[in-house]
Structures are given as C-alpha cells and as structure tokens.
N, CA and C atoms of all chains as a GROMACS GRO file, in nm:
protein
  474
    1UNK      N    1   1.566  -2.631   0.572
    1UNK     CA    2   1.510  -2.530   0.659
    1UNK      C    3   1.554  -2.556   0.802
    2UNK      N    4   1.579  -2.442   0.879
    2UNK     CA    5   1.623  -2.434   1.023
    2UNK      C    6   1.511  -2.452   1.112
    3UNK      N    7   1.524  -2.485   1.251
    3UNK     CA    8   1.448  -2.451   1.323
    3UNK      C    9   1.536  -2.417   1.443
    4UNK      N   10   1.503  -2.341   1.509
    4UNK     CA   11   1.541  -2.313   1.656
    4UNK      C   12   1.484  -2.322   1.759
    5UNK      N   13   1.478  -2.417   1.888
    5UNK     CA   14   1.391  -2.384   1.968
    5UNK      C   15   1.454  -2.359   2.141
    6UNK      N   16   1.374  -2.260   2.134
    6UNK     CA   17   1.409  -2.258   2.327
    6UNK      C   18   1.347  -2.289   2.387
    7UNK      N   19   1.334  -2.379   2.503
    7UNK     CA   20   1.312  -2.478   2.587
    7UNK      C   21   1.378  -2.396   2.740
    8UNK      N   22   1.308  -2.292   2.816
    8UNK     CA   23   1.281  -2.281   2.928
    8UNK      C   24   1.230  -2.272   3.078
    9UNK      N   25   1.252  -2.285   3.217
    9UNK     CA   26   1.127  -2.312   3.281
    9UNK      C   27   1.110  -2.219   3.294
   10UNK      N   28   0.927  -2.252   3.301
   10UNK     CA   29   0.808  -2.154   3.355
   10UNK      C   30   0.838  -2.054   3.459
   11UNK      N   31   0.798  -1.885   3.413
   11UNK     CA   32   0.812  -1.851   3.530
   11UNK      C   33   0.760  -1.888   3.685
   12UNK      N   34   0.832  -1.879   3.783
   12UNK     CA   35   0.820  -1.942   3.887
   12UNK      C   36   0.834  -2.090   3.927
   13UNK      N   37   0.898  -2.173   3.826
   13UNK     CA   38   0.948  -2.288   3.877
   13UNK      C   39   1.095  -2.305   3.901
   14UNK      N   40   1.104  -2.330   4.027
   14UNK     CA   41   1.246  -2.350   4.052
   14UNK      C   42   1.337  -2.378   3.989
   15UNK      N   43   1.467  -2.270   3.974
   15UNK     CA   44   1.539  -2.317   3.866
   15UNK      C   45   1.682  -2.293   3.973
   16UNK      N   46   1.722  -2.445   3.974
   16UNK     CA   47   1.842  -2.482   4.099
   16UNK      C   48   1.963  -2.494   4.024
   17UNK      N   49   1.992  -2.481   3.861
   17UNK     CA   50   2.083  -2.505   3.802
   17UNK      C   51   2.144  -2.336   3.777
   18UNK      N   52   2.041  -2.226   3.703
   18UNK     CA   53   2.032  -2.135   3.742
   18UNK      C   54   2.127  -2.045   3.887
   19UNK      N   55   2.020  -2.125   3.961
   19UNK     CA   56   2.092  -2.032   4.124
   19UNK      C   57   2.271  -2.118   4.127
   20UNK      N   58   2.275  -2.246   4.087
   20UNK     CA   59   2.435  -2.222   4.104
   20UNK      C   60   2.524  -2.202   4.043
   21UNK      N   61   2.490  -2.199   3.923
   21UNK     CA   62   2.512  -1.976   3.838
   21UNK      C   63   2.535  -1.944   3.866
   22UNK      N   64   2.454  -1.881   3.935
   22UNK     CA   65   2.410  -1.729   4.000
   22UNK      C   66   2.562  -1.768   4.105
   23UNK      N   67   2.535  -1.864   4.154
   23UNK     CA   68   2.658  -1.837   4.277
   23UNK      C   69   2.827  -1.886   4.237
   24UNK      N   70   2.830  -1.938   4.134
   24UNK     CA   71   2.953  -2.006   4.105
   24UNK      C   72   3.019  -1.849   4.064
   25UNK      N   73   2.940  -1.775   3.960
   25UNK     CA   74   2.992  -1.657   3.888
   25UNK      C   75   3.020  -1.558   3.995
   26UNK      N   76   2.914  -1.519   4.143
   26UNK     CA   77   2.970  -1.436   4.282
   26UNK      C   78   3.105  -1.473   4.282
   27UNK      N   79   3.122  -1.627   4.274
   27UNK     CA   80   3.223  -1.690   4.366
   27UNK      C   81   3.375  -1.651   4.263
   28UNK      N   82   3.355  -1.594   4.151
   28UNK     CA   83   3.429  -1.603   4.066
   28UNK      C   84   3.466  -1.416   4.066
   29UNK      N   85   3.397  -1.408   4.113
   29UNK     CA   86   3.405  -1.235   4.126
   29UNK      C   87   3.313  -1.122   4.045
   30UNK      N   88   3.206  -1.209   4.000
   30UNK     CA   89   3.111  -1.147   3.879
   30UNK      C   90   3.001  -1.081   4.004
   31UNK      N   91   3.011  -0.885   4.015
   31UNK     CA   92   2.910  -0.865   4.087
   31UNK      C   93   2.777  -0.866   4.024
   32UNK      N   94   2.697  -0.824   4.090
   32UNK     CA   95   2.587  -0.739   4.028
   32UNK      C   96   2.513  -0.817   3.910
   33UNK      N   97   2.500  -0.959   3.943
   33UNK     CA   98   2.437  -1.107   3.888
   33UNK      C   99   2.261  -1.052   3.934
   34UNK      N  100   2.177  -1.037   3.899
   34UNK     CA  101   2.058  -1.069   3.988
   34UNK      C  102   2.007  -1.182   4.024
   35UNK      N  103   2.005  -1.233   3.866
   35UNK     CA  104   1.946  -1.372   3.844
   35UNK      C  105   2.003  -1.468   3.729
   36UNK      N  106   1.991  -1.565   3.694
   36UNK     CA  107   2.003  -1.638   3.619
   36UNK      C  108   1.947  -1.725   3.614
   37UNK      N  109   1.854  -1.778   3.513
   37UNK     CA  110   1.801  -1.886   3.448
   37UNK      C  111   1.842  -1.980   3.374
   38UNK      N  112   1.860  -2.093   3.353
   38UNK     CA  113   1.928  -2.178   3.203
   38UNK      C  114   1.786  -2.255   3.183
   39UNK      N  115   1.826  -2.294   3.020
   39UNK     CA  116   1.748  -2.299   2.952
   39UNK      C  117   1.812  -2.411   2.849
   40UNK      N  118   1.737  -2.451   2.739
   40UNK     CA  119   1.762  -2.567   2.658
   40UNK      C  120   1.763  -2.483   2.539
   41UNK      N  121   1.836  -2.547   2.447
   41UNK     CA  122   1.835  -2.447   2.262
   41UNK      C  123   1.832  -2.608   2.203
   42UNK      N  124   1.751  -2.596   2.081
   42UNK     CA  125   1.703  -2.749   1.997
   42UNK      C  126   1.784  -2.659   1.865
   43UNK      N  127   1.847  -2.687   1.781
   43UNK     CA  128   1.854  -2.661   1.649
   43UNK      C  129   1.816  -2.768   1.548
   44UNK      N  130   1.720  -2.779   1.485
   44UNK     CA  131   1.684  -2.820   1.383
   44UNK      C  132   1.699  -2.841   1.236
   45UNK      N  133   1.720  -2.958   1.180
   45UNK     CA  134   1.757  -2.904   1.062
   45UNK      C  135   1.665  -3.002   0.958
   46UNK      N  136   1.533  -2.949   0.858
   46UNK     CA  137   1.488  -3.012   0.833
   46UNK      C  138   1.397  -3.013   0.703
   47UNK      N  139   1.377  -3.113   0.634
   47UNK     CA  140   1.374  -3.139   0.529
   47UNK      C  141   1.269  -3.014   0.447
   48UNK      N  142   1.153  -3.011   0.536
   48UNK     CA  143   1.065  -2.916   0.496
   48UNK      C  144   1.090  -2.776   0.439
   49UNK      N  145   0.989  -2.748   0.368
   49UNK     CA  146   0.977  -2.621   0.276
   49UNK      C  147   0.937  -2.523   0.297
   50UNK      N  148   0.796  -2.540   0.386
   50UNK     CA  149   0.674  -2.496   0.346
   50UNK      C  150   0.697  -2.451   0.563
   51UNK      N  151   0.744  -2.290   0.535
   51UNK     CA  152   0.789  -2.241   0.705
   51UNK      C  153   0.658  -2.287   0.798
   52UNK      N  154   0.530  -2.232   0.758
   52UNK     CA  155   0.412  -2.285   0.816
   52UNK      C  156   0.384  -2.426   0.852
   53UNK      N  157   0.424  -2.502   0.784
   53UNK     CA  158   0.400  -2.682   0.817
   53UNK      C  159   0.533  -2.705   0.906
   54UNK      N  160   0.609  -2.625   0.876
   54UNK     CA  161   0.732  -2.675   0.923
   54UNK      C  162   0.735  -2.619   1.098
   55UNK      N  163   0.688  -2.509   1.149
   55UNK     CA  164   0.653  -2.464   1.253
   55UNK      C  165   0.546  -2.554   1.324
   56UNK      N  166   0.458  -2.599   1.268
   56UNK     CA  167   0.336  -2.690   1.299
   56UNK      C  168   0.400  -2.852   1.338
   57UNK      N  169   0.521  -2.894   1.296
   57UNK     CA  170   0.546  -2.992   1.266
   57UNK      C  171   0.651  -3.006   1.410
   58UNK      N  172   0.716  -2.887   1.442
   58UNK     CA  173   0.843  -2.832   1.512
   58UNK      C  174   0.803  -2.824   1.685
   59UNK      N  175   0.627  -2.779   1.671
   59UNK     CA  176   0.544  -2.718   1.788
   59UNK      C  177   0.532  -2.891   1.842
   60UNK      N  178   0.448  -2.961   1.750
   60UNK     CA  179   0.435  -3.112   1.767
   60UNK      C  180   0.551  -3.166   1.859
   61UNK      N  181   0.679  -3.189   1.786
   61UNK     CA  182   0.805  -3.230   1.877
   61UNK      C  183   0.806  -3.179   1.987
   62UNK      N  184   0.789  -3.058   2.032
   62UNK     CA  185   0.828  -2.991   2.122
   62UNK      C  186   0.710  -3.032   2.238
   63UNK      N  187   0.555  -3.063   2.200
   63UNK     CA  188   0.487  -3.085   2.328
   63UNK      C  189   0.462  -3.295   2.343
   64UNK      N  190   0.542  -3.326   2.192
   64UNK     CA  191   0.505  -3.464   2.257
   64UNK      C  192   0.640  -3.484   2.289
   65UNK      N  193   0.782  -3.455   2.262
   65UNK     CA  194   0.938  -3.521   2.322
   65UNK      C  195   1.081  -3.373   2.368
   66UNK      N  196   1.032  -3.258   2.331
   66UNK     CA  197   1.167  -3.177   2.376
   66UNK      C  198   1.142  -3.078   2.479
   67UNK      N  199   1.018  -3.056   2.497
   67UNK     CA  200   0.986  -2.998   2.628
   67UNK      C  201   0.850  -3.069   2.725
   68UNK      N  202   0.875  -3.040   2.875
   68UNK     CA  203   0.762  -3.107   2.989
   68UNK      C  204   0.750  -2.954   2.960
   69UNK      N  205   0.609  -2.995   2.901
   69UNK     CA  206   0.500  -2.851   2.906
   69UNK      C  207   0.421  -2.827   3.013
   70UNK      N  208   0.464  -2.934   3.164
   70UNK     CA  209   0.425  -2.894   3.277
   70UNK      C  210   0.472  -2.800   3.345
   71UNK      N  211   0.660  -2.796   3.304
   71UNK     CA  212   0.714  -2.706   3.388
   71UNK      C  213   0.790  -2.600   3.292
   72UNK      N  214   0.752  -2.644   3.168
   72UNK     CA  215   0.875  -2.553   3.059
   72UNK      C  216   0.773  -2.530   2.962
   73UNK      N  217   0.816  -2.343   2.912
   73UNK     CA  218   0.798  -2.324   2.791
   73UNK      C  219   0.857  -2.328   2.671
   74UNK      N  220   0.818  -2.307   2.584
   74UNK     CA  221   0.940  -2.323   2.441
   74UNK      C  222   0.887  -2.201   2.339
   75UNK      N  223   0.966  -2.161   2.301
   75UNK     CA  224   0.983  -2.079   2.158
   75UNK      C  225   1.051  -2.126   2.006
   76UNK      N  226   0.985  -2.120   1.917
   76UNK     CA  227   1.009  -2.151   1.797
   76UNK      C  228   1.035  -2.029   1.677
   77UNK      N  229   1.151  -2.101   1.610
   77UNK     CA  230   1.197  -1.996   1.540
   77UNK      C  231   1.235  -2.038   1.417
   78UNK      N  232   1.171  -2.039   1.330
   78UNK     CA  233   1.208  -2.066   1.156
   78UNK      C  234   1.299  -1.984   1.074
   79UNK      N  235   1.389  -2.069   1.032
   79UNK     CA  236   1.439  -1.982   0.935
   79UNK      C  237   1.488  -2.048   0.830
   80UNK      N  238   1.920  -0.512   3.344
   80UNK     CA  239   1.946  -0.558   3.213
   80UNK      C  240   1.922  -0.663   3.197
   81UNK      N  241   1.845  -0.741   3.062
   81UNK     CA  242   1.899  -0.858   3.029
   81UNK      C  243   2.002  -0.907   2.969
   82UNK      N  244   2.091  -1.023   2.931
   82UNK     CA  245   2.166  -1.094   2.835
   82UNK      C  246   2.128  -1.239   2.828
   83UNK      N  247   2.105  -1.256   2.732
   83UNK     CA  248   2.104  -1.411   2.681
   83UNK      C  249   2.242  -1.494   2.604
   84UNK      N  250   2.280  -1.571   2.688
   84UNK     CA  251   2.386  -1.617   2.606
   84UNK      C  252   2.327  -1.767   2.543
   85UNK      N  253   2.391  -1.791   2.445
   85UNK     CA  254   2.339  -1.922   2.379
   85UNK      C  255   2.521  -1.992   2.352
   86UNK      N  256   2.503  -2.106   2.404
   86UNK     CA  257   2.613  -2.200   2.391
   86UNK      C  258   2.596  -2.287   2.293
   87UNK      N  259   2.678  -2.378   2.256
   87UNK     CA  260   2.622  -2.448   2.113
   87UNK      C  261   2.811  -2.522   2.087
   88UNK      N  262   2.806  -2.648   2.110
   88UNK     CA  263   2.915  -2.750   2.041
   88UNK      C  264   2.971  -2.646   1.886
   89UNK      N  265   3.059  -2.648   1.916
   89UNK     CA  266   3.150  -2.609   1.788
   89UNK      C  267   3.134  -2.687   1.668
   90UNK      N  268   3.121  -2.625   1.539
   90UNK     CA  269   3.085  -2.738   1.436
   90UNK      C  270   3.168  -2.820   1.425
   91UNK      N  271   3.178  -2.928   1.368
   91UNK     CA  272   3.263  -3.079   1.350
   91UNK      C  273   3.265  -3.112   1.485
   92UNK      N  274   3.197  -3.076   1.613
   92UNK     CA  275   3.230  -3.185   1.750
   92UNK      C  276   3.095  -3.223   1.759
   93UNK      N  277   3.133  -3.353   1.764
   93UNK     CA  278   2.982  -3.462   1.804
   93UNK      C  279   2.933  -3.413   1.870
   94UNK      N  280   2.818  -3.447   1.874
   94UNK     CA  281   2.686  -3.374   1.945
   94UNK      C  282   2.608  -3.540   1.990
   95UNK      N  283   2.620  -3.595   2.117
   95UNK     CA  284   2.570  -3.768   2.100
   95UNK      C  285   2.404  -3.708   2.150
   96UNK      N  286   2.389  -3.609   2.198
   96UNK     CA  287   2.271  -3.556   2.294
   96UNK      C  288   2.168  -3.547   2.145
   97UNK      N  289   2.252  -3.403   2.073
   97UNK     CA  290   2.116  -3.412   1.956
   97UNK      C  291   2.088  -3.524   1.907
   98UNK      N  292   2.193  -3.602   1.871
   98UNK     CA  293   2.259  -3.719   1.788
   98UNK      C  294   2.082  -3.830   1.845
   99UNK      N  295   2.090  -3.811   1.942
   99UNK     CA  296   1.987  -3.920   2.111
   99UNK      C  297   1.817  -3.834   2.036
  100UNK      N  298   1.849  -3.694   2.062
  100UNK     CA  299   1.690  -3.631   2.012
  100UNK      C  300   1.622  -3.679   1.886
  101UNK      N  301   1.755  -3.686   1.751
  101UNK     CA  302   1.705  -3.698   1.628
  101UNK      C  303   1.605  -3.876   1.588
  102UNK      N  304   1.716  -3.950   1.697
  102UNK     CA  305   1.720  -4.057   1.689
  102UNK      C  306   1.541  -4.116   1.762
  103UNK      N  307   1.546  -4.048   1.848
  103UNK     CA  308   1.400  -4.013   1.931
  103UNK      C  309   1.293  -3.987   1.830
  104UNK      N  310   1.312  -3.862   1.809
  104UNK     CA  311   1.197  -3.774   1.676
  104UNK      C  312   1.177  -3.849   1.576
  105UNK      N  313   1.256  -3.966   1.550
  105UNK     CA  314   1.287  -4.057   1.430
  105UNK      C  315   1.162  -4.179   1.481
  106UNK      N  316   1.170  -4.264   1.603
  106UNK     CA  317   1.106  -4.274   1.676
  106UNK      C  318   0.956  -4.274   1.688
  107UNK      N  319   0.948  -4.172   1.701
  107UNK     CA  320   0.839  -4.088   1.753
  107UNK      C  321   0.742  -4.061   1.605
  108UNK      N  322   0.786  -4.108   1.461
  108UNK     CA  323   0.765  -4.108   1.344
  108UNK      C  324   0.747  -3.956   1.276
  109UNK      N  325   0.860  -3.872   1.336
  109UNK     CA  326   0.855  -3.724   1.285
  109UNK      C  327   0.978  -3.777   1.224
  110UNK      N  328   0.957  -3.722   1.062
  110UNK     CA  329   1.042  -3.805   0.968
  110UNK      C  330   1.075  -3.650   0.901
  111UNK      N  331   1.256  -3.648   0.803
  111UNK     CA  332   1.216  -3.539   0.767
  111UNK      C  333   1.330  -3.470   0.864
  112UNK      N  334   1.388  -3.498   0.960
  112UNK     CA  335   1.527  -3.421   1.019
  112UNK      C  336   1.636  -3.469   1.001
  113UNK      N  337   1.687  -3.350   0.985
  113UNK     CA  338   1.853  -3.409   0.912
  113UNK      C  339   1.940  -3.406   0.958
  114UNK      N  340   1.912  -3.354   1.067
  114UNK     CA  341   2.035  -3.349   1.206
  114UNK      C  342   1.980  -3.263   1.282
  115UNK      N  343   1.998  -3.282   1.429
  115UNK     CA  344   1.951  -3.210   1.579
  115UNK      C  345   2.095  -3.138   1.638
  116UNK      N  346   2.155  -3.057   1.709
  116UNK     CA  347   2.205  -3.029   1.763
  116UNK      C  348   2.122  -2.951   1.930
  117UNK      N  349   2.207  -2.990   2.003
  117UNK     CA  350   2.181  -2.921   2.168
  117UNK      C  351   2.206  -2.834   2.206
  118UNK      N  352   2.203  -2.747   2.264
  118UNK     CA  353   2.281  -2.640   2.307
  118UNK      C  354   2.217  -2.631   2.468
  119UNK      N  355   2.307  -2.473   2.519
  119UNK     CA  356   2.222  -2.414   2.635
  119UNK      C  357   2.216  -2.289   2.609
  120UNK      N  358   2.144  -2.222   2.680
  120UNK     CA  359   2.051  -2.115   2.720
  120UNK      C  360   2.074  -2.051   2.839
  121UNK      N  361   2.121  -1.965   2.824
  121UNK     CA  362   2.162  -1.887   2.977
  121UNK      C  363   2.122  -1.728   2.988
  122UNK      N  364   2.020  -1.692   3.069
  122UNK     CA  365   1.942  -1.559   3.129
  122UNK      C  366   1.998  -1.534   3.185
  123UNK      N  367   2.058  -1.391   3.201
  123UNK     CA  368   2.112  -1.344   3.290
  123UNK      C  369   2.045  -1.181   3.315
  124UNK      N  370   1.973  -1.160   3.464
  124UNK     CA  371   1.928  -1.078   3.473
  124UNK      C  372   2.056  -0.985   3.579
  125UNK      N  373   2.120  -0.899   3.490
  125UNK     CA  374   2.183  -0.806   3.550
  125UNK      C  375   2.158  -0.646   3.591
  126UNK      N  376   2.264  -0.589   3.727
  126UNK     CA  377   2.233  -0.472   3.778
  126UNK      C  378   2.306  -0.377   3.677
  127UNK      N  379   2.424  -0.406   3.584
  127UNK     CA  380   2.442  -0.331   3.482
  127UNK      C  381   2.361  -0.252   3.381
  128UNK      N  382   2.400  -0.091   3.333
  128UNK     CA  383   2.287  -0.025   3.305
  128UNK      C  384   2.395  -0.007   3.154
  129UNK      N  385   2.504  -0.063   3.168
  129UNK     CA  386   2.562   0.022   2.977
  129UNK      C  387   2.555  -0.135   2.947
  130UNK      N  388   2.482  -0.105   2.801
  130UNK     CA  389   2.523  -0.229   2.686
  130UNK      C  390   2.657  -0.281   2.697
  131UNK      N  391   2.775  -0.180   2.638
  131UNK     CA  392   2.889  -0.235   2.618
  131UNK      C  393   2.912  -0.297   2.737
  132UNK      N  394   2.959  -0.248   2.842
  132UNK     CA  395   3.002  -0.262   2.938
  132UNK      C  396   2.909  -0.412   2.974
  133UNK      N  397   2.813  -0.419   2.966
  133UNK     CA  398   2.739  -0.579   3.006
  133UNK      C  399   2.816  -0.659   2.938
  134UNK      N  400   2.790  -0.634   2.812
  134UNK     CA  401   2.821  -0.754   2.707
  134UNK      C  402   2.982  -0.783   2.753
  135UNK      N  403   3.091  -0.646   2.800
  135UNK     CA  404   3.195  -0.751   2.788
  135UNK      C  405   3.198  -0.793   2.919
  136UNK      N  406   3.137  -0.800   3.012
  136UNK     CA  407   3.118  -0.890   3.145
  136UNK      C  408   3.070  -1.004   3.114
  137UNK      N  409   2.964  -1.017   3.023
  137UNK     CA  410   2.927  -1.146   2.997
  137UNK      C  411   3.005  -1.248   2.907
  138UNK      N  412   3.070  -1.169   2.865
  138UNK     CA  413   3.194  -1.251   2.762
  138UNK      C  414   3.287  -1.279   2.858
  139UNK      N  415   3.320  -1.193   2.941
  139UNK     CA  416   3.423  -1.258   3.062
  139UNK      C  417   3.351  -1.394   3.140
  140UNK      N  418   3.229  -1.388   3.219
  140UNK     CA  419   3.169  -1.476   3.239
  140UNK      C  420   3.178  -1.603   3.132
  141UNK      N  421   3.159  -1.577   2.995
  141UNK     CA  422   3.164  -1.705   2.887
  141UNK      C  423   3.308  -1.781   2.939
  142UNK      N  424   3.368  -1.703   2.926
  142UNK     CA  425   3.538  -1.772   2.904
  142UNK      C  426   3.570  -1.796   3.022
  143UNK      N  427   3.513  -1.751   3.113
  143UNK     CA  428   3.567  -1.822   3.256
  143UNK      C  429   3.489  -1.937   3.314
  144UNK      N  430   3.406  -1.932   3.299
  144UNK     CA  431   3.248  -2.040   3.344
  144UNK      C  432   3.156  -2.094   3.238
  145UNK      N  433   3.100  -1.987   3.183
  145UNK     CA  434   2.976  -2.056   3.128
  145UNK      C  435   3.014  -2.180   3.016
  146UNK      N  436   3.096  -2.152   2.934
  146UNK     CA  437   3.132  -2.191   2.804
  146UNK      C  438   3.226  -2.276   2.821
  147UNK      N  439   3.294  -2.387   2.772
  147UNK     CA  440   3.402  -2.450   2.757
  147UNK      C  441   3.453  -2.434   2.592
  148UNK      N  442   3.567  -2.337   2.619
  148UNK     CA  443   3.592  -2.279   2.467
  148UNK      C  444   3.669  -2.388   2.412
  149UNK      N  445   3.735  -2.488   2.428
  149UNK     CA  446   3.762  -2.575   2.341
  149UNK      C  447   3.706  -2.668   2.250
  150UNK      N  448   3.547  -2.639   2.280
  150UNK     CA  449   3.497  -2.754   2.243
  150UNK      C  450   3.327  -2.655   2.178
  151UNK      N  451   3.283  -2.546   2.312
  151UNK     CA  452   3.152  -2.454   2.235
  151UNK      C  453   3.257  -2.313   2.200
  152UNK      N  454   3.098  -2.255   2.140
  152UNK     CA  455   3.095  -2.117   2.106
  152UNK      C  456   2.982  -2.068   2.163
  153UNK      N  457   2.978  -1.904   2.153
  153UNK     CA  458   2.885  -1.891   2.282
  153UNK      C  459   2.846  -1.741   2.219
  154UNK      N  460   2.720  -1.712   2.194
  154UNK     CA  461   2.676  -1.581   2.112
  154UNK      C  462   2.633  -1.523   2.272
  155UNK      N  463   2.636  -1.374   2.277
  155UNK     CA  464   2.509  -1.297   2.388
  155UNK      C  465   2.455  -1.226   2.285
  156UNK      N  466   2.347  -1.163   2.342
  156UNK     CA  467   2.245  -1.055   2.321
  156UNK      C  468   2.231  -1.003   2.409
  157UNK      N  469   2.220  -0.856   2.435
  157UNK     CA  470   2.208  -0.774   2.521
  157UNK      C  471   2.058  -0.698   2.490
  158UNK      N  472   2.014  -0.716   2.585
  158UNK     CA  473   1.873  -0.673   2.558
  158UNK      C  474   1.811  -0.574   2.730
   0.00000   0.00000   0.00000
C-alpha cells in the first residue's frame, strides 16, 4: 500500500524558499508569478492492508517525525 | 490560477533523504515501511486565466528551474 504525504507551511508563515522562486523564475523571464510556496511530498510504501490503520499509522509519522505541526500542515493520501 | 507541481527523483536514483526518513520511522518503532522516497512540492499562484496555456508555462518553468531533468520528473496540476 502507498501513502502520499504533503508537508506544507501554514498559511501565513513565512515561506523564504518560496519568495526566491518567486524571484529566480521573474529573473528568468516567467511573468505573471503571484506567488509561490514549496512544500515537502513523503511517498510511502508500506506493508499494511487495512487503508484505515494504514492512514492512522501514516497521520502518527507525520505529527511525531515528517512534519513541525507548529509551522506545517500535511495531507495524506492512500492508495 | 493555481498549479502544483510535484518533483520526485527518477526511479533507480538513490534517494539518501528518504533512504534517512525510513531509517528514522524505523527508529521511531513504526515498523512495516518498505521504502520512503522525498520529493518537492511547488504552489504556484498564477495571473494566467487558460489551463493550457498555464500548464505549458509551468512546464517551461520545470525544465528551466524548478526540476533537474537528469536526475527528477516533475508532474503539474492545473487547478
């Protein structure tokens, strides 16, 4: 079984990797950028069966080692 | 507009980052993963109003900046 997770910051926390994005791509000739955010992707690959335990199991990782749930949210995705 | 691009190591190239997570989660006594891979995550809030026309800006963006095509692959979504 798969898992997918996205690992991005919270709206409104500074995102400085983002803004030099945002400006490397101006600098490159890309208009009409507004914004840009980056973000983390986890792919998972794992033994479990059972999508429900396996989401429960996936959420766990994610608030005790793949995301600071101070400044980042995450999304989970089974498949 | 939005686009989300997702980057992601090409299959058969080491991954030492997930390689570091699994090894962690292992760790951490979440038993049961069979491999981690990393990726990134890239928001892009654009002034573009046509689908097509985004998506192949953002594919230009992939191949010039975001992506290092020798080594990732790089999906968008246009949303």
């Amino acid at each position: 079984m798969k898992a997918r997770v996205t690992i991005m910051l919270k709206d409104g926390v500074l995102d400085p990797q983002g803004e030099a994005i945002r400006h490397a791509l101006g600098g490159l000739g890309h208009r009409g950028v507004a914004g840009v955010r980056q973000g983390k992707l986890i792919e998972l690959d794992l033994d479990a069966t059972d999508p429900e335990a396996a989401r429960a199991e996936v959420a766990r990782m994610c608030e005790g080692l793949l995301a600071n749930t101070v400044i980042e949210k995450y999304a989970i995705e089974i498949a």
